[in-house]
C-alpha positions in Angstrom: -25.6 -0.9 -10.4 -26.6 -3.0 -7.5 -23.9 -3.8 -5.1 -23.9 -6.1 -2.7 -21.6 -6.1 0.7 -20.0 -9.9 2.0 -17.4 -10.7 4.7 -14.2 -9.9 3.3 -12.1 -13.9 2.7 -8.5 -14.7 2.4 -9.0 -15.5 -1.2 -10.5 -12.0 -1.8 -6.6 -11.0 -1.5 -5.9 -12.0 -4.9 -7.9 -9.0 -6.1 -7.8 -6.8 -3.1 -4.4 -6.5 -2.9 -4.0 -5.6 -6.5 -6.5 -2.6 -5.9 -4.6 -1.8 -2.8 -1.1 -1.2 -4.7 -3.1 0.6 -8.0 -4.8 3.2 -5.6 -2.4 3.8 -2.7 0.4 3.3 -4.4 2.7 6.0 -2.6 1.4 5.6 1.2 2.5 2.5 0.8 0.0 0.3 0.3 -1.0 -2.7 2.5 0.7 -6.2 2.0 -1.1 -9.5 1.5 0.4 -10.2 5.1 -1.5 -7.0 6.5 -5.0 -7.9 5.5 -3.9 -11.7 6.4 -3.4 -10.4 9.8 -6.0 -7.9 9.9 -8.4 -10.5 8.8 -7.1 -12.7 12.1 -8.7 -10.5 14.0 -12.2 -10.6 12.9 -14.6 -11.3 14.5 -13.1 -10.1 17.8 -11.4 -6.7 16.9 -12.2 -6.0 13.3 -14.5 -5.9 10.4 -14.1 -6.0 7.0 -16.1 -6.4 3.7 -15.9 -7.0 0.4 -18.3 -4.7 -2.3 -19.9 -6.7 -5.2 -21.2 -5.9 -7.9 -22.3 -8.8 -10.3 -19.0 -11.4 -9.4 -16.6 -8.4 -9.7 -15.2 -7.1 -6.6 -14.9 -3.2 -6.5 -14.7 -1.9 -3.2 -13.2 -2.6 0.3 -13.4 -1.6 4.0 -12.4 -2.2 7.1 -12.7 -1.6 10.7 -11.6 -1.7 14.0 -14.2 -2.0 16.6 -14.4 -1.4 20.2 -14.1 -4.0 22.3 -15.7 -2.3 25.0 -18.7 0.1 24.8 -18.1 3.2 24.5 -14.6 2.8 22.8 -14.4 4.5 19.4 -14.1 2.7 16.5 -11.6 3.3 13.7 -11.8 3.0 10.0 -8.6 1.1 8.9 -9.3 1.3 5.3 -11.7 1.9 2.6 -11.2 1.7 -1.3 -13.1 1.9 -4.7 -12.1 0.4 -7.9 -11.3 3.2 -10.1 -13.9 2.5 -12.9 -16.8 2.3 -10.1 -15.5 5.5 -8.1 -18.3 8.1 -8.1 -20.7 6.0 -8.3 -22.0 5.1 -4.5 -20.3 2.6 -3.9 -18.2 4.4 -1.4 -20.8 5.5 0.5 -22.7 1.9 0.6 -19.1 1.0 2.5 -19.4 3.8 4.6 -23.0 3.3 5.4 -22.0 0.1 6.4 -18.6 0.6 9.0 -20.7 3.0 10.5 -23.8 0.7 11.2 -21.4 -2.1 12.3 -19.7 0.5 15.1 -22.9 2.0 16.5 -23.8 -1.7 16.9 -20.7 -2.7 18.6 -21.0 0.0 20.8 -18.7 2.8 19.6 -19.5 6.2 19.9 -17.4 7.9 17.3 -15.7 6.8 14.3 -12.3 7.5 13.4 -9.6 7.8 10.6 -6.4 9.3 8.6 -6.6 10.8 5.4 -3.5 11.9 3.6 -3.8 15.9 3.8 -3.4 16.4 0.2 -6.0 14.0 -0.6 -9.6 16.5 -1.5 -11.4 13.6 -3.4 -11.3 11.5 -0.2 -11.5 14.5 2.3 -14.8 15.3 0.7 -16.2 12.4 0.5 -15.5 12.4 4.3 -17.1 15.5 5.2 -19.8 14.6 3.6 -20.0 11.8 5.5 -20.2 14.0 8.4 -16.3 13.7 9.3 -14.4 16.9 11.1 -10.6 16.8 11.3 -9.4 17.1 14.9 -5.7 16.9 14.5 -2.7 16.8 12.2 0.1 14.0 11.9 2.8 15.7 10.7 4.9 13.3 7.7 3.0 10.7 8.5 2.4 9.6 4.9 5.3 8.6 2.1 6.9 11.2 1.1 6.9 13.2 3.9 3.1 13.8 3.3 0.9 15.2 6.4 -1.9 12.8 7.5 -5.4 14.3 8.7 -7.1 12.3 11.7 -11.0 12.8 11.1 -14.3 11.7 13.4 -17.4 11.6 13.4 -19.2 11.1 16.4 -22.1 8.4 16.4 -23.7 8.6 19.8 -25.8 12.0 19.0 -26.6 10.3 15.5 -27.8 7.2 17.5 -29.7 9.3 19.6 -31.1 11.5 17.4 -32.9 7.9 15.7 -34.4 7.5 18.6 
């Protein structure tokens, strides 16, 4: 399956929001008026894509960037249609908010993960993600939150 990464659009919302409320249902999940105003912010403080494959959309990220060098950059969101989960498409977004921070400047990449979530807390180590603190009930139901990084300067460097 060849997918294909675009600038995330307001009409994208009609499907994104959809996925949002079938996969994090009990976080709770982000309104249309989130990503609208998430999406406000783009070019300036975020970045966010939609993943293709054929005309479906199955995938999602976002990020906020640094706005000054040096600043880390933190993932707001990332998500994978269920029947395309497992099958790269996570890391192809991944790949991809990672690339965008190092070229805005960050050097290290941030985000929460629900503690009780291992799909998506190995996918993140694999990713090269180490959890550095706990939020206690930050999550619906009372539900511990995980903040992750990965730092990006020495991988930048070690390119060179």
């Amino acid at each position: 399956m060849t997918v294909v990464l675009r600038p995330m659009r307001e009409q994208d919302l009609d499907v994104v929001v959809p996925l949002e409320q079938e996969l994090f249902a009990g976080d709770p999940p982000w309104s249309a008026e989130q990503f609208r105003s998430e999406l406000s912010g783009v070019p300036e403080t975020r970045w966010y894509v939609v993943a293709e494959a054929g005309d479906e959309v199955v995938g999602y990220a976002g990020l906020q960037v640094p706005v000054l060098a040096g600043d880390p950059a933190d993932v707001m969101t990332i998500a994978v249609a269920p029947a395309h989960q497992r099958g790269g498409v996570g890391t192809v977004l991944m790949t991809a908010m990672e690339a965008e921070a190092r070229r805005r400047g960050a050097v290290e990449l941030l985000l929460d993960v629900r503690a009780d979530n291992e799909p998506a807390k190995t996918f993140y180590a694999r990713h090269g993600f180490e959890r550095i603190a706990v939020r206690r009930k930050y999550y619906g139901g009372g539900r511990d939150g995980l903040v992750l990084r990965k730092w990006l300067r020495a991988a930048a460097e070690a390119e060179r």
